[in-house]
C-alpha positions in Angstrom: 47.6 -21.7 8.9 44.1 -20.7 9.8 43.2 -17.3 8.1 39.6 -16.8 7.7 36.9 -17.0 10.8 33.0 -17.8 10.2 30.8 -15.3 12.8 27.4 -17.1 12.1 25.0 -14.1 13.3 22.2 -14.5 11.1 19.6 -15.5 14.2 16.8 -13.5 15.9 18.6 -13.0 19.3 15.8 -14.5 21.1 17.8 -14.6 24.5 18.1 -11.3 24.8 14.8 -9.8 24.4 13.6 -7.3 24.5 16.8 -5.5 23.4 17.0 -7.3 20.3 13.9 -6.6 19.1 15.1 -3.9 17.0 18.5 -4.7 17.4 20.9 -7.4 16.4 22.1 -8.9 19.2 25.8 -8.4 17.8 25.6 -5.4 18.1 24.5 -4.9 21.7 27.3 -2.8 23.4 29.9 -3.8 26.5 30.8 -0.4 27.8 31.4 1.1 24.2 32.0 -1.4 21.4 29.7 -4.0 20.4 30.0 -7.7 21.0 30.9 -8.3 17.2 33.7 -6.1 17.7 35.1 -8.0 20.6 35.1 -11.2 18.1 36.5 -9.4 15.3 39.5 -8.6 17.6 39.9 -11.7 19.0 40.2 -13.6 15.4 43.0 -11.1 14.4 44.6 -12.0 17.7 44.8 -15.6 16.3 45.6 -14.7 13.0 42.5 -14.8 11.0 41.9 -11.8 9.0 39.6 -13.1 6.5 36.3 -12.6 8.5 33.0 -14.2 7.3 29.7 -13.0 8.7 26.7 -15.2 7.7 23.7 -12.7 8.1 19.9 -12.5 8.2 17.4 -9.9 8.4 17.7 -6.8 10.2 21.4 -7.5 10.3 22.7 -4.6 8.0 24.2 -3.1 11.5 27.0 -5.4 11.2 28.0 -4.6 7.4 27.5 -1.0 8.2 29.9 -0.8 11.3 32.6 -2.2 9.6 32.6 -0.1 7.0 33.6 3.4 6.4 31.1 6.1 7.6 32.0 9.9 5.7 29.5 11.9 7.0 30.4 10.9 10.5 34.1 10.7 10.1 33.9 14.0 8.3 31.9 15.6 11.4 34.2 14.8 14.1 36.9 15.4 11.8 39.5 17.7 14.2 38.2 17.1 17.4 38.4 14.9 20.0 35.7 12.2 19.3 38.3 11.3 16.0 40.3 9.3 18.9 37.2 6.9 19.4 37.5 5.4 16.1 41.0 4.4 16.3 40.3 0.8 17.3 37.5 -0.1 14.3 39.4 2.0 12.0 42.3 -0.5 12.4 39.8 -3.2 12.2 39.0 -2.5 8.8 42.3 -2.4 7.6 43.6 -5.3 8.4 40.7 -7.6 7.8 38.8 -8.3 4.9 35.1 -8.5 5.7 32.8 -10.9 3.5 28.8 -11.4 4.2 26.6 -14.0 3.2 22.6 -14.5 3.9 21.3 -17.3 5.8 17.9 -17.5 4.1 16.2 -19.7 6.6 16.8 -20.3 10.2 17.4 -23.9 10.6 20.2 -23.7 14.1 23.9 -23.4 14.1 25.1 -26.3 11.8 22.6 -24.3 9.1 24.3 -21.0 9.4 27.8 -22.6 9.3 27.0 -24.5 6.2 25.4 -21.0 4.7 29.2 -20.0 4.9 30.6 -22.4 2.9 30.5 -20.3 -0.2 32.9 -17.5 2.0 35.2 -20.5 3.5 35.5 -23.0 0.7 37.5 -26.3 1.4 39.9 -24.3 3.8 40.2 -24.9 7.5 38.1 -21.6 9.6 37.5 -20.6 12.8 34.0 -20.2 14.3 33.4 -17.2 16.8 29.8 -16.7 18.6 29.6 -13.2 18.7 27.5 -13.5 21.7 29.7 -15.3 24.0 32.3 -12.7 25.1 35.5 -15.0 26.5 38.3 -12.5 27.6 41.4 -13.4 28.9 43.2 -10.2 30.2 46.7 -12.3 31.0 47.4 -13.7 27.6 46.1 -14.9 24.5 42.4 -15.1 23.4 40.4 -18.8 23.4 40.6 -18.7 19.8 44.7 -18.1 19.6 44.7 -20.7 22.3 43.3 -23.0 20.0 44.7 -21.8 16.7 48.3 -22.8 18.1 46.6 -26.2 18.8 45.1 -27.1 15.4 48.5 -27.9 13.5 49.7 -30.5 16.1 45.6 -31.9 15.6 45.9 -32.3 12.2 48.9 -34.2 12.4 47.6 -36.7 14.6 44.4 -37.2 12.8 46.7 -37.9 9.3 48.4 -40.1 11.7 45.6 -42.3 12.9 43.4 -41.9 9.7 46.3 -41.7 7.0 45.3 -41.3 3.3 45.6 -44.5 0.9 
């Protein structure tokens, strides 16, 4: 029912300074991937492959890593570094990555309502990239509340229902 998750990541990453000085804070790494990446996962884990990034300045990482790079990809072509790109590879084939610009930094609520033009009218998920939640026994916070959103909306048409 849900397919497409809003990753609002347009801010200045003020909480992590000095590291995101130069940086997006999305992109800082846990062991080898980058935070984003860890969302990204966890919304195809519940189901959401239409992911929609609502971006600022200095924020061209993001577009970049989930996308194609040749000249890398052709230089460890063969050897054993090809294995590392296995798990963003798949990434990008099985999601569909849209971007839009939040031109002023006005909070949260701001950058979610930047996304409307990527969402629409349709029901979304929101991951913050920044807050890594894993769950190594079963299913991700945002599966966990996927499964819960049809039973919500019924009661809500029940309580509130439609003249």
């Amino acid at each position: 029912m849900l397919k497409k998750c809003l990753f609002p990541a347009a801010g200045y990453g003020t909480r992590f300074l000095p590291a995101t000085k130069s940086m997006p804070k999305e992109m800082m790494p846990v062991v080898s991937k980058p935070l984003i990446e860890y969302g990204v996962e966890e919304a195809l884990q519940a189901g959401m492959q239409d992911i929609c990034m609502v971006t600022g300045r200095g924020k061209r990482a993001l577009e970049d890593h989930f996308d194609a790079n040749y000249e890398l990809e052709h230089q460890i072509a063969g050897t054993d570094k090809e294995s590392l790109l296995t798990n963003i590879r798949q990434l990008i084939n099985e999601c569909s990555f849209s971007y839009t610009r939040q031109r002023e930094m006005k909070g949260l609520g701001h950058a979610i309502l930047s996304g409307e033009s990527l969402i629409g009218d349709q029901p979304f998920g929101v991951v913050l990239a920044d807050d890594l939640c894993i769950n190594p026994d079963g299913p991700g916070v945002l599966a966990q509340m996927a499964k819960l959103y049809p039973h919500r909306v019924r009661w809500i048409e029940k309580q509130y229902p439609l003249p």
